[in-house]
C-alpha positions in Angstrom: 74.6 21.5 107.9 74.2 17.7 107.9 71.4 18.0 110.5 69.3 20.6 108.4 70.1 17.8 105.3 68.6 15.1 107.1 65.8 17.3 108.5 65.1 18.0 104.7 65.3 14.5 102.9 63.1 13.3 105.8 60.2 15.3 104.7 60.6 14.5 101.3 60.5 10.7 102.1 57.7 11.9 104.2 56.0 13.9 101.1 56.4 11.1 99.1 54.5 8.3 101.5 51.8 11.1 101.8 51.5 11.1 98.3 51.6 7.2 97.8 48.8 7.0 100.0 46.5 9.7 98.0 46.7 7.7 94.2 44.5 7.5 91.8 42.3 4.9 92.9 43.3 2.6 89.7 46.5 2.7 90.6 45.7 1.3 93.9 43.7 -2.1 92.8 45.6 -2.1 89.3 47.1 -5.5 88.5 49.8 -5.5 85.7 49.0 -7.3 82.7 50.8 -10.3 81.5 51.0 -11.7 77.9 49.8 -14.9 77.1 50.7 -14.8 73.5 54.0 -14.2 71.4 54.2 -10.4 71.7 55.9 -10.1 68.2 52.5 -11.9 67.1 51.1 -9.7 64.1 47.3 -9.8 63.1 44.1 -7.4 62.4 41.2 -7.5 65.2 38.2 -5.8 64.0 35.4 -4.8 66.3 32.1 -3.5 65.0 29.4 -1.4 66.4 27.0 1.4 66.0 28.8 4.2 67.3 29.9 7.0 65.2 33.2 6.9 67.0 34.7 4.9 69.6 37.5 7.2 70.8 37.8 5.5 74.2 37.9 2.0 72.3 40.9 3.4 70.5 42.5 4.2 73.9 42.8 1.1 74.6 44.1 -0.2 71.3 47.2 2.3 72.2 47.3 0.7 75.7 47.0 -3.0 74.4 49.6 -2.1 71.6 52.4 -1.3 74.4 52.5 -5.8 75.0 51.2 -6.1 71.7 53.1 -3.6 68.7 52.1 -5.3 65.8 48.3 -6.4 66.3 46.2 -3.8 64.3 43.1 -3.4 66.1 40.5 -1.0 64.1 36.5 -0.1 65.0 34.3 -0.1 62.3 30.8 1.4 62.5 27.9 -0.4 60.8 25.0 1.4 59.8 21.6 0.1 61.1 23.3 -2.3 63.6 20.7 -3.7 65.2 19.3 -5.1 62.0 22.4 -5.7 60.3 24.4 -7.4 62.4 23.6 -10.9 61.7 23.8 -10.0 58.0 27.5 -8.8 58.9 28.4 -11.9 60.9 27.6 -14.3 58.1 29.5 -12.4 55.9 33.1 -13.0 54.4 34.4 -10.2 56.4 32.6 -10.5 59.7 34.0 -8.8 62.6 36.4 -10.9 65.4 34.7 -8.4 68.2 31.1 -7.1 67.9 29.0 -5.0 70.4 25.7 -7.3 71.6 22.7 -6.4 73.4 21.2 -8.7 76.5 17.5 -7.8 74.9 18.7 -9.7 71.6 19.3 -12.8 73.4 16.0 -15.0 73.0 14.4 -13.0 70.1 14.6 -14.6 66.9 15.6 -12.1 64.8 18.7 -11.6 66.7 19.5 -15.3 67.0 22.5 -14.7 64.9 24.8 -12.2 66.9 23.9 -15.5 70.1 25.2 -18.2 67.7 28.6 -16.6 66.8 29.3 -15.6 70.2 31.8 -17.7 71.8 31.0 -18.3 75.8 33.4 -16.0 77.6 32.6 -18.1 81.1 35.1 -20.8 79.7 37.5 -20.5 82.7 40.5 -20.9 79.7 40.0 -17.5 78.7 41.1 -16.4 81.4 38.5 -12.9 82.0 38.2 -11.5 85.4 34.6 -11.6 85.2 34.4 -11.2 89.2 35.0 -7.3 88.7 32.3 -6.9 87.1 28.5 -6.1 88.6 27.0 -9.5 88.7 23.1 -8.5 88.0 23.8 -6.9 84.8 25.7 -9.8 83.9 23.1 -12.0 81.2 21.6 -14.6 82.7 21.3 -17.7 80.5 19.9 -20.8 81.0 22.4 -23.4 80.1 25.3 -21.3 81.9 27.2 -19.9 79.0 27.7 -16.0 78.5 28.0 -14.8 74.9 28.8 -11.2 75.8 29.8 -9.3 78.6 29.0 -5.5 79.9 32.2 -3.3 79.2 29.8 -0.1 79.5 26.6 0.2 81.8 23.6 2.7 82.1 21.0 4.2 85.0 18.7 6.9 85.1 19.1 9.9 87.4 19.3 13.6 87.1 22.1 16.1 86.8 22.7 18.1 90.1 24.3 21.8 89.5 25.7 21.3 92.9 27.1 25.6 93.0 23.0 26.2 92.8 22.8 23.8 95.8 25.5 25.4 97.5 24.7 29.0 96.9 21.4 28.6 98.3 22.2 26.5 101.4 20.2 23.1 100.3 21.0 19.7 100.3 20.8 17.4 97.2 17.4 15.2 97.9 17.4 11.8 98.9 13.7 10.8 99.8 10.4 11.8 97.3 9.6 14.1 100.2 12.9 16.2 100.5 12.8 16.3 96.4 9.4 18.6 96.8 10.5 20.7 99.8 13.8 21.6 97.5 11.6 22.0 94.8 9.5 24.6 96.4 12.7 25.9 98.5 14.1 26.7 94.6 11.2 28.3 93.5 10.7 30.6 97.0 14.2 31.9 95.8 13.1 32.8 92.0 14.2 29.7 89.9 11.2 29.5 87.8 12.2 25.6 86.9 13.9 23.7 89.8 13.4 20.7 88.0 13.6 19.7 84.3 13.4 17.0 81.7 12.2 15.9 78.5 8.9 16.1 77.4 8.0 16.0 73.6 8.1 12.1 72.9 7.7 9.5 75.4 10.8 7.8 74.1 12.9 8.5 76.9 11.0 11.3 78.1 11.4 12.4 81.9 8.2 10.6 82.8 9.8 7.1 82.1 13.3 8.3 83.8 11.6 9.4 86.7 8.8 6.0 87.3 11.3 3.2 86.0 13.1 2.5 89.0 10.0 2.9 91.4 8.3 0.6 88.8 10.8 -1.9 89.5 10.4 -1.8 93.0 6.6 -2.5 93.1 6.9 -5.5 90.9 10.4 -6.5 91.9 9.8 -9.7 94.2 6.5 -10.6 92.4 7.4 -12.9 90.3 3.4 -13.6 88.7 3.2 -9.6 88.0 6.5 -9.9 86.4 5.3 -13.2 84.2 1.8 -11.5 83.3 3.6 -7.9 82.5 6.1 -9.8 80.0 3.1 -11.6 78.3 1.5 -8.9 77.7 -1.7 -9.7 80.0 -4.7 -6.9 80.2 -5.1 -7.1 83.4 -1.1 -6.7 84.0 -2.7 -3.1 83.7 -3.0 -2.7 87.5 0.3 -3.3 88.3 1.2 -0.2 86.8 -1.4 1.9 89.2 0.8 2.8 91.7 3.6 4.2 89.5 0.6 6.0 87.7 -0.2 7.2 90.7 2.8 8.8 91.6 3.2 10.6 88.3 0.1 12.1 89.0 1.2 13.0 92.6 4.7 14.6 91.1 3.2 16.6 89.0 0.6 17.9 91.4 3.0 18.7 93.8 4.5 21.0 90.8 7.8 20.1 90.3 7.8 20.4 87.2 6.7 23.3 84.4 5.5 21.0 81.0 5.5 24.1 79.2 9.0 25.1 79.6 10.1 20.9 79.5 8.2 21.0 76.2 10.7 23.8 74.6 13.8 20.9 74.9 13.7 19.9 71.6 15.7 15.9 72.7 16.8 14.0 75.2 20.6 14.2 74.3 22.1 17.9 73.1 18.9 20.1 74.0 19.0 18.6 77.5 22.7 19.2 78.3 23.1 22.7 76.4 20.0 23.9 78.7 21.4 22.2 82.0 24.8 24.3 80.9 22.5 27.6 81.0 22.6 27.3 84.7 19.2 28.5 86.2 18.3 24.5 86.1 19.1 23.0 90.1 18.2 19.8 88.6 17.6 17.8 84.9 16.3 14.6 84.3 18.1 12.4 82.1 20.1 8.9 81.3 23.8 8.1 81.5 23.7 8.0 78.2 22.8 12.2 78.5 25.4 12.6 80.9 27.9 10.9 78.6 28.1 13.9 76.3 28.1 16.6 79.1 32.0 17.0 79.1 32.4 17.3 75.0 29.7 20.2 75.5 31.0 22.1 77.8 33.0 24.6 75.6 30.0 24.6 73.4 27.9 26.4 76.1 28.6 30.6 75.9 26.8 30.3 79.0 28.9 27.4 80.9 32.0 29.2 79.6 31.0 32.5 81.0 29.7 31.3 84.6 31.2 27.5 85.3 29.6 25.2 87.9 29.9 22.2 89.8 27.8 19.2 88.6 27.3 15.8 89.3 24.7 12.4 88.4 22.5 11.2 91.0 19.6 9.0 91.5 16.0 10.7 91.7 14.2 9.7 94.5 11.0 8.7 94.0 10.1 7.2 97.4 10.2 7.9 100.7 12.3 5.1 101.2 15.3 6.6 99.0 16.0 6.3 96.2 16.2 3.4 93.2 19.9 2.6 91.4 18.5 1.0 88.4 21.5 -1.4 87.1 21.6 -1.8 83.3 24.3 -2.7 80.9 24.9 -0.4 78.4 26.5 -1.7 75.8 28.5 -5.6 75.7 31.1 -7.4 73.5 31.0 -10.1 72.2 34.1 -12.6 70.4 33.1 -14.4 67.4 33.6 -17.9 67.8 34.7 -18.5 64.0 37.3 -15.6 64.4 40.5 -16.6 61.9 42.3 -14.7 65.2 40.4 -16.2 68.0 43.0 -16.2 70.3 44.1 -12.7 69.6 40.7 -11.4 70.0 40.7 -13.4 73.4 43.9 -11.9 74.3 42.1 -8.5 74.1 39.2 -9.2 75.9 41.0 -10.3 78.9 43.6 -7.5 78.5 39.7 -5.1 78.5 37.5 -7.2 81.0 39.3 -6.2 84.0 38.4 -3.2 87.0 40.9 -1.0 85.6 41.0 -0.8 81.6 37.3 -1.1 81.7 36.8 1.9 84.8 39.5 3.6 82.1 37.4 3.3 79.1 33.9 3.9 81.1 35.7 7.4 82.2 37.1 8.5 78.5 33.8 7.7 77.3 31.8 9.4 79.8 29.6 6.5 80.6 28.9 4.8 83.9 31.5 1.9 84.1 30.2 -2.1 85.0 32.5 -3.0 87.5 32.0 -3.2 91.5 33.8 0.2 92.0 32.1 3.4 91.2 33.8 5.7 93.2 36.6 6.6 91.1 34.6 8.7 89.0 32.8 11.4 90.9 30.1 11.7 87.8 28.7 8.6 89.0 29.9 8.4 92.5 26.7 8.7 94.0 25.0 5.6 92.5 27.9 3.4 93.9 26.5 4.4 97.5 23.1 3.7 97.2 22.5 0.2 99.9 22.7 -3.2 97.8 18.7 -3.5 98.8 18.0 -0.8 96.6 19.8 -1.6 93.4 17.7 -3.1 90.9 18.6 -5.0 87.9 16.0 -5.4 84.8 17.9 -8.4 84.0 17.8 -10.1 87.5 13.8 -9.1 88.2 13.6 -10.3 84.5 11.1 -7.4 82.8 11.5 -7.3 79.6 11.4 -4.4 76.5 8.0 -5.4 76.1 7.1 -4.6 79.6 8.7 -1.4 79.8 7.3 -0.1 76.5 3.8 -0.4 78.0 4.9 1.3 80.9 7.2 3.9 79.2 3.9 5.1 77.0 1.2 4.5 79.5 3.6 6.7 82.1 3.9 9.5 79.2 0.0 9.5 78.8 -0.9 10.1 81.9 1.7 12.6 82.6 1.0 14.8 80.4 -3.0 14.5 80.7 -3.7 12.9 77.8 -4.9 9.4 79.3 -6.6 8.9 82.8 -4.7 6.5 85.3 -7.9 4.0 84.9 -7.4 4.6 81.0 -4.1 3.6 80.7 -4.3 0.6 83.3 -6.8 -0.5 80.6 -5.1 -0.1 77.7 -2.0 -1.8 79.0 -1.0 -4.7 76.0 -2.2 -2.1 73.6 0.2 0.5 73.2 2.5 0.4 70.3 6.1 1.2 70.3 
């Protein structure tokens, strides 16, 4: 009897090492929080943005509430944002915590949401700012960081991996295995392997897809870069070869504009037709792949025949494919806050691996720290090699840049411009 009692606890200490070394991996790089502040402190923190709703925000409230019970913390949504924001902040009720933009920093207009901003590299503050991605980090001259990422964005395409599976292919990783599994798709009856958006060139597949190779033609040319922000004419020609291989994409017939054209947006359309599952693969931005979770149960198709899915980078070149490293959307603490240090005492409670890989997952959006592997959505991207990861911010294109190119891209894709025509027009186009 005692040696069968023995025999039994030992495999449940053994069962329960087994399961230690299987945790969450959150759990594994977590580090406990510790209260810098009187915990019986009590004060309102108010964060604005332009979200409808900030559900994953409110998370953490609940989570920051357990050291700190009687701090109110409430998100308020402000109509217009972009616009409004410095209206807001020179207001009597300006917010302690707003939501910034790196492509506001430098532009006049937004000058305003940079001057409240209190520099969160002050080393008093305390945030762990090492967790975080460094080249989607703003880059300022004089040192100082007014915001900081707590969500970040790519572009890619979905992956119905039971499609992959079922027929016996492999998810692409080179511009020459995407076309051998688009034609493999179509040999087996899928009528449209690949899909995207096509009716507006605002994020339309054509820009998803060119982006990232864009990037790497101009990334370590640092004159093409200065000529392509200025707006030059003949910055034109350094657009050619991602012209070019529009043109080659669609000639090699990946894609059917026709049926593209019948997605009536970018967001909904695109994940409710995904969810149909005949698509092997659908172009699209994190920002897309945020809202595929909160749609499942509104797909009568996905509910009646569930698959597998997952984010990955499209490759474009025959070197592999691009991660193209943007922040998404950053905080910033208002330096005139009448509860500065409360508001600071959240941030560094927020800017750390694990509350901000938590609120990047409840969200549905790509998280900006170092470790993307907790969440398999966006697994993929954290495996692409350092030498392929490219950063807007760190190359330093700008909006400006990458309107040309996100219009010029959609011309020519969908025949309405000539390569030589749009290299010409380059400066021209209008947002």
């Amino acid at each position: 009897m005692k040696k069968t009692i023995c025999m039994f606890l030992s495999a449940v200490l053994l069962l329960g090492m087994a399961s230690c070394s299987t945790l969450e991996p959150k759990a594994q790089y977590q580090k406990e929080f510790k209260p810098a502040l009187d915990t019986s402190a009590s004060c309102n923190i108010r964060i604005s943005g332009g979200y409808d709703n900030f559900e994953a925000l409110e998370t953490e409230f609940e989570r920051f509430n357990v050291y700190y019970p009687n701090v109110k913390l409430e998100y308020t949504k402000v109509d217009d944002y972009n616009n409004m924001i410095g209206t807001v902040l020179n207001g009597n009720d300006a917010p302690d915590i707003y939501v910034n933009y790196s492509w506001m920093y430098g532009r006049e207009q937004y000058q305003s949401s940079i001057d409240h901003a209190e520099n969160l590299a002050d080393p008093a503050l305390g945030l762990d700012l090492n967790c975080l991605r460094g080249n989607i980090v703003l880059k300022t001259g004089d040192g100082t960081l007014p915001m900081v990422p707590v969500f970040s964005n790519t572009y890619g395409m979905l992956i119905n991996q039971s499609l992959f599976e079922k027929e016996g292919l492999k998810t692409p990783t080179t511009y020459q295995e995407l076309v051998k599994v688009c034609s493999a798709f179509r040999e087996k009856g899928y009528e449209n392997p690949m899909m995207g958006f096509t009716q507006k060139e605002t994020t339309s597949l054509f820009t998803l897809m060119i982006y990232p190779f864009f990037l790497e033609t101009v990334a370590n040319d640092p004159e093409a870069v200065k000529k392509l922000n200025s707006l030059d004419a003949s910055a034109g020609e350094y657009m050619r070869p991602s012209l070019e291989k529009i043109t080659q994409f669609m000639n090699d017939g990946c894609v059917d504009l026709e049926s593209c054209n019948e997605i009536e947006n970018n967001y909904d359309a695109v994940i409710l037709r995904f969810f149909e599952g005949d698509v092997p693969m659908m172009v699209c931005s994190g920002d897309t792949v945020s809202g595929t979770k909160k749609r499942e149960s509104r797909s009568e198709e996905f509910i009646a025949n569930p698959f597998k899915y997952t984010f990955v980078p499209v490759p474009m070149s025959d070197d592999g494919a691009v991660f193209v490293d943007m922040a998404n959307l950053q905080f910033s603490v208002n330096k005139d806050s009448k509860n500065l240090e409360m508001a600071n005492e959240f941030m560094r409670f927020l800017v750390t691996q694990s509350e901000l890989n938590e609120m990047a997952k409840n969200k549905g959006l790509m998280s900006p720290t170092k470790d993307l592997s907790f969440n398999n959505m966006y697994a993929a991207f954290g495996m692409v090699p350092e030498s392929r990861i490219l950063s807007p911010e760190v190359i330093g294109v700008t909006d400006d840049a990458g309107i040309q190119l996100r219009q010029a891209s959609y011309c020519v894709g969908t025949g309405q411009m000539t390569i030589d025509e749009a290299v010409a027009f380059y400066g021209k186009f209008e947002k």
